[in-house]
C-alpha positions as CSV (number, residue, x, y, z in Angstrom):
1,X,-25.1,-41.0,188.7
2,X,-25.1,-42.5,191.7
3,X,-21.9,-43.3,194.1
4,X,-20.1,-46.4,193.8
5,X,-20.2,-48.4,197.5
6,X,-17.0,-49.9,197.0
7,X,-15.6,-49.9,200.7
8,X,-11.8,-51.1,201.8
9,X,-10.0,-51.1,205.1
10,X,-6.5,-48.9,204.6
11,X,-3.4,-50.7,205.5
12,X,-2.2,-48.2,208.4
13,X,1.5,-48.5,207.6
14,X,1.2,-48.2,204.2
15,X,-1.0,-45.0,204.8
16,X,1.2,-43.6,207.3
17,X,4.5,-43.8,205.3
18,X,2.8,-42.1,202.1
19,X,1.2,-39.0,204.6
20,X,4.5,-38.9,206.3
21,X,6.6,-38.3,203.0
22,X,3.5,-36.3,201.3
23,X,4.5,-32.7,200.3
24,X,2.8,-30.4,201.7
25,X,1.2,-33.4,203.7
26,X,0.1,-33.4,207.8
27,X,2.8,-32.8,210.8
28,X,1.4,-35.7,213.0
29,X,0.3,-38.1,209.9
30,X,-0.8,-40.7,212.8
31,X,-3.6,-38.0,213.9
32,X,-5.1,-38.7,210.3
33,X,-6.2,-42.3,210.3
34,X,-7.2,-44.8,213.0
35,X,-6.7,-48.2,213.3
36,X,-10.4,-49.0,212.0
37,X,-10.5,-46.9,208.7
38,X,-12.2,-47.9,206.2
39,X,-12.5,-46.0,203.1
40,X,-15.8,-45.4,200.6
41,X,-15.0,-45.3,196.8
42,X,-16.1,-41.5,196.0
43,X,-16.2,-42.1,192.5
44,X,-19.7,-42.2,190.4
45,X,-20.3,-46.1,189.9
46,X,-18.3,-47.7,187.3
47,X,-17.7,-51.1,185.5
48,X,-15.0,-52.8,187.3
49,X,-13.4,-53.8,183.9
50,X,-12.8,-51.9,180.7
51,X,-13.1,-52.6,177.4
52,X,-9.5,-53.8,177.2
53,X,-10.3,-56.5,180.3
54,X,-8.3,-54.1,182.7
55,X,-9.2,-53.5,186.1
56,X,-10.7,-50.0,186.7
57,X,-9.3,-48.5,190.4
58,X,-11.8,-47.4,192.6
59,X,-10.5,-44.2,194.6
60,X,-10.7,-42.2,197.8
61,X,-9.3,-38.9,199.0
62,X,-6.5,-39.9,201.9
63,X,-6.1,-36.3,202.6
64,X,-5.4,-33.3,200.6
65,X,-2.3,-30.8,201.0
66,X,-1.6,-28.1,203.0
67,X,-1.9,-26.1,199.4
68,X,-4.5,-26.1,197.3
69,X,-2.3,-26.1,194.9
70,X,-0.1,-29.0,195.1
71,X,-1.6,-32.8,194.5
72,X,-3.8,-34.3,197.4
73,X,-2.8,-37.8,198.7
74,X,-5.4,-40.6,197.0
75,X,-5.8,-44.0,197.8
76,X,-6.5,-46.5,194.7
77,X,-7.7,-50.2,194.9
78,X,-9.2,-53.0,192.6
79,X,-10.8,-56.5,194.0
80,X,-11.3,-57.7,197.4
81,X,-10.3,-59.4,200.3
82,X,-6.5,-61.2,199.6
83,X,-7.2,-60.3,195.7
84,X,-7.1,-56.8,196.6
85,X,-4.2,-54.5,194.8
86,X,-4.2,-51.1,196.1
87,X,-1.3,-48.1,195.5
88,X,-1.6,-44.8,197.0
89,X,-0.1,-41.4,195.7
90,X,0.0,-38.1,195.3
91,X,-2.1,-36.8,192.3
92,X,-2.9,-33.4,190.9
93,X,-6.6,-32.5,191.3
94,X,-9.0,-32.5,188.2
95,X,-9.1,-29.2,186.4
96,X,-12.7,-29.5,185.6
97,X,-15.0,-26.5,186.8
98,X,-18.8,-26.4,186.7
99,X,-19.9,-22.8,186.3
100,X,-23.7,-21.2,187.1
101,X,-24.1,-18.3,184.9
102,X,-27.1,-17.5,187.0
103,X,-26.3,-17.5,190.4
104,X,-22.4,-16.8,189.7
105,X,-21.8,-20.3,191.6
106,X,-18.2,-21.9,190.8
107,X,-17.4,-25.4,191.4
108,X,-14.2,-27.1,191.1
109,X,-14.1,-31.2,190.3
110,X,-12.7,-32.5,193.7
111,X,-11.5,-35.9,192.1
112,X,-8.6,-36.3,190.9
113,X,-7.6,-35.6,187.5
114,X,-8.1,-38.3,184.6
115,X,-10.8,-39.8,186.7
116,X,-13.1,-42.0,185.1
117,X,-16.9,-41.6,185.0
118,X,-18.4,-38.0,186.0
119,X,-17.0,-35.3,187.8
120,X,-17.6,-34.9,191.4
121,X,-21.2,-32.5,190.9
122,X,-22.4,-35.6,188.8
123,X,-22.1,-38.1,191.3
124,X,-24.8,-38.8,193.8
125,X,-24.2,-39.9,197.7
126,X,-28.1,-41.1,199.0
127,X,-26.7,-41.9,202.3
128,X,-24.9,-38.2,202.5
129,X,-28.0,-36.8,201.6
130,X,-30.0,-38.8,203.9
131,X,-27.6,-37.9,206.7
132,X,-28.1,-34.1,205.7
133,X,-31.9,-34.3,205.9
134,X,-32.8,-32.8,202.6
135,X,-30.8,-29.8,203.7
136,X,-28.9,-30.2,200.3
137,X,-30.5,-28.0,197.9
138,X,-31.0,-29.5,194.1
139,X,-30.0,-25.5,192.8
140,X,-26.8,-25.6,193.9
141,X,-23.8,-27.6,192.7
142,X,-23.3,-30.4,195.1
143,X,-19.6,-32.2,195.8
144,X,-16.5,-31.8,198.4
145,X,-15.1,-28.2,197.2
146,X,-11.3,-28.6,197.2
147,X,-8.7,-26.9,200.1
């Protein structure tokens, strides 16, 4: 499955005050965003309506804890422009794990958990893989490993 290309700017005070109160979240929160930031839906592509006329969220990792245990800081939006809704919050990471019995490989979803669509190994970024030159091997599990 491909990755969906929603993109969004993140409203910097918004952003700031959820890093600055995150547990387990950055010292200098202002160090992890810029003034031009924009943010990539990681999700797999998706409908942007479900069967009960709902809006499904597109999401993006903000930045994940100090501990790999506690819940990494997402950022969620629907629609576009002025229509655009977004929320951001701390959510627990999906428990999913993809195992290779051959190669003894272990990979853990890195969306969050209750995502919608496929789990991280199942989605497909072209441009990534363009920008890693093929060096991304089709035998191993692809996808941003958690902390």
């Amino acid at each position: 499955m491909l990755q969906c290309t929603a993109v969004t700017d993140v409203p910097l005070s918004d952003a700031l005050v959820a890093l600055a109160t995150m547990g387990g979240g950055p010292d200098d929160p202002s160090h992890d965003l810029s003034l031009d930031h924009f943010l990539l839906c990681e999700l797999g592509e998706h409908d942007s309506r479900t069967e009960h006329d709902s809006r499904t969220e597109h999401a993006a990792l903000l930045r994940p804890s100090e501990t790999p245990s506690r819940p990494a800081l997402w950022f969620f939006w629907t629609g576009a422009g002025t229509d655009r809704v977004h929320r951001i919050g701390p959510v627990p990471w999906c428990p999913a794990v993809l195992r290779h019995l051959d190669t003894g490989a272990v990979l853990q979803c890195s969306f969050f958990d209750r995502h919608t669509a496929s789990h991280s190994w199942g989605v497909t970024d072209p441009l990534g893989d363009l920008l890693a030159d093929g060096s991304v091997s089709d035998e191993e599990p692809k996808g941003r490993t958690q902390p």
